[in-house]
Phi, psi and omega in degrees: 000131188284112190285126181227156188275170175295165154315138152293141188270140182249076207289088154287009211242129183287352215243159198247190180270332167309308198273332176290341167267359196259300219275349189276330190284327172294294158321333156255046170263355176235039157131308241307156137295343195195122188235145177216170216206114184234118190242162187206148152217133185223149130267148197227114183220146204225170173197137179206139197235114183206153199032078176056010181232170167297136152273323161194156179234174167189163175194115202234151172225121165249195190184134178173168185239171143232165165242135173223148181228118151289142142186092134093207169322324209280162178236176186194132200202143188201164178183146165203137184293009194232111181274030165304127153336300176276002134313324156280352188249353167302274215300331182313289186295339149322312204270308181295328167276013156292288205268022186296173187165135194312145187111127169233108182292157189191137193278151178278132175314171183267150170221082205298145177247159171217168191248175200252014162212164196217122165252003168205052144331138177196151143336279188220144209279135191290011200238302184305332197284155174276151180295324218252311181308332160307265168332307170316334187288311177318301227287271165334319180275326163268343170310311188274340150291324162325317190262357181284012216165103186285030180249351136334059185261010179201124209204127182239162180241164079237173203243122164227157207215040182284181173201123168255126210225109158229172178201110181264107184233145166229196191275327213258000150122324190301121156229142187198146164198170226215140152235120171287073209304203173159145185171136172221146184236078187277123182257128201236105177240136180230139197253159189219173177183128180046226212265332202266138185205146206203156192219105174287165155201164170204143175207203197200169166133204181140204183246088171229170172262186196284012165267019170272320162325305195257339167261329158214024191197056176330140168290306168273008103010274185307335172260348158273334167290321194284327172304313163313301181293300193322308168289333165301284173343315176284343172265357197296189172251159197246147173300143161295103183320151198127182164272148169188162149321150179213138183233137214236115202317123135353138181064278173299353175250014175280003190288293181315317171309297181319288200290315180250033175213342173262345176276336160286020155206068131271107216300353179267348188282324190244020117321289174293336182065058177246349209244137188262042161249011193317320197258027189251027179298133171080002176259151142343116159228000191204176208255183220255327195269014159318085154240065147323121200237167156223133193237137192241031181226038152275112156353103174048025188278147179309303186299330202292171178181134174308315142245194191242159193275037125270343166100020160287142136320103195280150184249172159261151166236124185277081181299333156210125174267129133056030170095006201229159186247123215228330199231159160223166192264090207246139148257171182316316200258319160297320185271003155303307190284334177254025209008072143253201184245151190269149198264321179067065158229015166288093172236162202198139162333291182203212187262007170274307197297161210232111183303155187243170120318138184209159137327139129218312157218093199261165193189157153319106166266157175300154194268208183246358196252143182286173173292320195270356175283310206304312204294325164319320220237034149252116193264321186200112185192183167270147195222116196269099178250352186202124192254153158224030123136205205194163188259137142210147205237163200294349199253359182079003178279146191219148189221124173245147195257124163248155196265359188197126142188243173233176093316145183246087202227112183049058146080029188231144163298135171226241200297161144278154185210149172231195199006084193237164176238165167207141183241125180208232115251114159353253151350299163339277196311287164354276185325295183321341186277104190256021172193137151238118162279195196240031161217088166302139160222200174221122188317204183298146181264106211166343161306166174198125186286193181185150186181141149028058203068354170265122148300109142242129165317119190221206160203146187233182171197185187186154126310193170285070205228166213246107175261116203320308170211147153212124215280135242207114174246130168212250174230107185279000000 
């Protein structure tokens, strides 16, 4: 990776270093073990483009800090947007009076710190880009869907844009900070014929500047793909219903992995013992050709990030090796309780929020077999290719809804089919996995994840993989 420095970090917070160990000191007078002070600033610009015009633009900056105090289970937690001293030292003793417990404790001094890498180098700060650049990407994007197809009646763009300025010091001495682009140019295209109307989408992004647009992901592309799915969608066919082989598309099928398999073995879930891999460390949870990772240090990958909003250094983690389950998705406060080592997978929304164990860009890894070997060796089965999303519950039954995919006949892709479901277990499903192919890839970089109210941008994958039988709902 070609080493570029971060964005400069924009110190917007009125507080000196002086007043930030006083407000860090505050927050453990009443017992805490541990306080920590998470300041954000952000900007935001949004553009959405529909029936041939701009519709709307918009652009908002918030600005806030939160505090948070351990002592033992408990969190204690405050915030507020008026970065005034004594309005921060209210949110302090709030947060210290959650989490109160006999004893008083004072924080170590700051030593402010940097990490020795940039996982999303750009140019120019997405905030900084002109308004008019923007709209062209919109622009550009709905034209080439509008125009691919006079079947083609309806066509939406949008353009989204942040830049996250955080900055984390905690009682244990740490300051450290980090600015975060991000920025997606997403296409909603619907195609109508007779009575039947039908809907693509496509987008693009990560934590890149707008020269991700012109190098590697074109607005058109992106609005002829969305264009594309719409139109196939009017001829598909509604699935047929049953158990069958089921083969599961590159990229777009890592979403059902992300869901029914990465939020359980995230560490407050196998912690609490609700997610049903808690007692399963070092057993067979998968068939040997089984590895699953999650990495949040891929280059300009959506999910990624120099540090985690505790200010740890993020790892990769190997989450299932060759089938036995090895790894979990540690935050500070999970790995203290489980004396494991923190992973720096603590992400939290914004400064209202209290960080969780998350996701950031987890996959499938590759196998040894081609896409045209796994599909040969289906005589008659499903070929799952575009999801538009899914239920899974602790116990690991799971309903994924797909919005697009094939039949499978005498080992060739055919008809197209849409809204078909597929129902399982986790585990179950694992075990089930008789092909892994040898071209990983990764959905849309456009996701956004949901956990206990908070969205975080995040991203998956998969090879090509081949599931022996799985029950498959359509129209029998």
């Amino acid at each position: 990776m070609k080493k570029t420095a971060p964005l400069e970090f924009e110190n917007h917070f009125p507080l000196s270093q002086e007043d930030i160990l006083k407000i860090l000191n505050f927050s453990l007078s009443k017992g805490g073990d541990f306080s920590e002070i998470f300041l954000e600033y952000k900007t935001y610009n949004f553009i959405n483009m529909e029936e041939d015009i701009i519709k709307e633009t918009a652009e908002s900056i918030s600005l806030g800090l939160g505090i948070r105090v351990l002592s033992g289970e408990k969190t204690g937690y405050g915030y507020t947007n008026d970065i005034s001293l004594e309005k921060v030292r209210k949110a302090a003793l709030t947060a210290a009076s959650i989490a109160s417990t006999p004893g008083d404790r004072n924080a170590s001094s700051l030593t402010p710190s940097s990490f020795p890498h940039n996982y999303y180098p750009v140019r120019e700060s997405l905030h900084k880009a002109s308004l008019e650049n923007k709209i062209s990407l919109v622009q550009e994007c709905y034209r080439s869907a509008q125009n691919l197809d006079p079947k083609i009646k309806k066509v939406k763009v949008s353009f989204i844009d942040l830049t996250q300025h955080v900055r984390i010091v905690n009682s244990e001495g740490l300051d450290i900070s980090d600015v975060r682009p991000l920025v997606k140019l997403v296409c909603l295209a619907i195609a109508e014929k007779t009575s039947k109307r039908e809907a693509g989408y496509s987008g693009g992004g990560g934590r890149v500047g707008l020269e991700y647009f012109t190098q590697s992901l074109s607005p058109e592309e992106i609005g002829q793909d969305a264009a594309h799915e719409a139109l196939e969608l009017l001829e598909a066919e509604w699935p047929p219903a049953g158990e069958m082989p089921v083969i599961l598309a590159p990229g777009h099928s890592g979403v059902l992995i992300h869901e029914a398999v990465g939020h359980l073995l995230e560490a407050d879930f196998n912690r609490k013992k609700t997610s049903i891999f808690w007692n399963k460390m070092g057993k067979k949870v998968a068939d040997s050709q089984v590895s699953i990772y999650d990495d949040p240090t891929i280059p300009h990958f959506r999910g990624s990030y120099n540090i985690d909003d505790e200010g740890t250094l993020p790892k990769k983690v190997l989450l299932i090796h060759q089938g036995k389950l090895t790894g979990l998705l540690q935050d500070r406060l999970s790995a203290r309780l489980m004396k494991k080592s923190c992973t720096g997978h603590g992400r939290r929304q914004d400064y209202t929020n209290i960080p969780i164990p998350r996701m950031s860009n987890t996959y499938v890894d590759k196998g040894e077999y081609t896409p045209e070997e796994i599909i040969k060796s289906v005589k008659k089965g499903f070929y799952a290719h575009k999801y538009q999303g899914g239920q899974v519950e602790d116990s690991g039954k799971f309903t994924f809804s797909v919005s697009s995919g094939y039949l499978i006949e005498d080992g060739k892709l055919t008809s197209p089919v849409k809204q078909a479901t597929l129902i399982g277990t986790n585990i179950d499903i694992l075990n089930k996995i008789e092909m892994i192919g040898s071209d990983l890839q990764f959905g849309l970089q456009t996701g956004t994840c949901g956990k206990e109210g908070q969205s975080m941008p995040v991203n998956d994958g998969c090879p090509t993989l081949k599931i022996t039988r799985m029950t498959v709902g359509g129209q029998s």
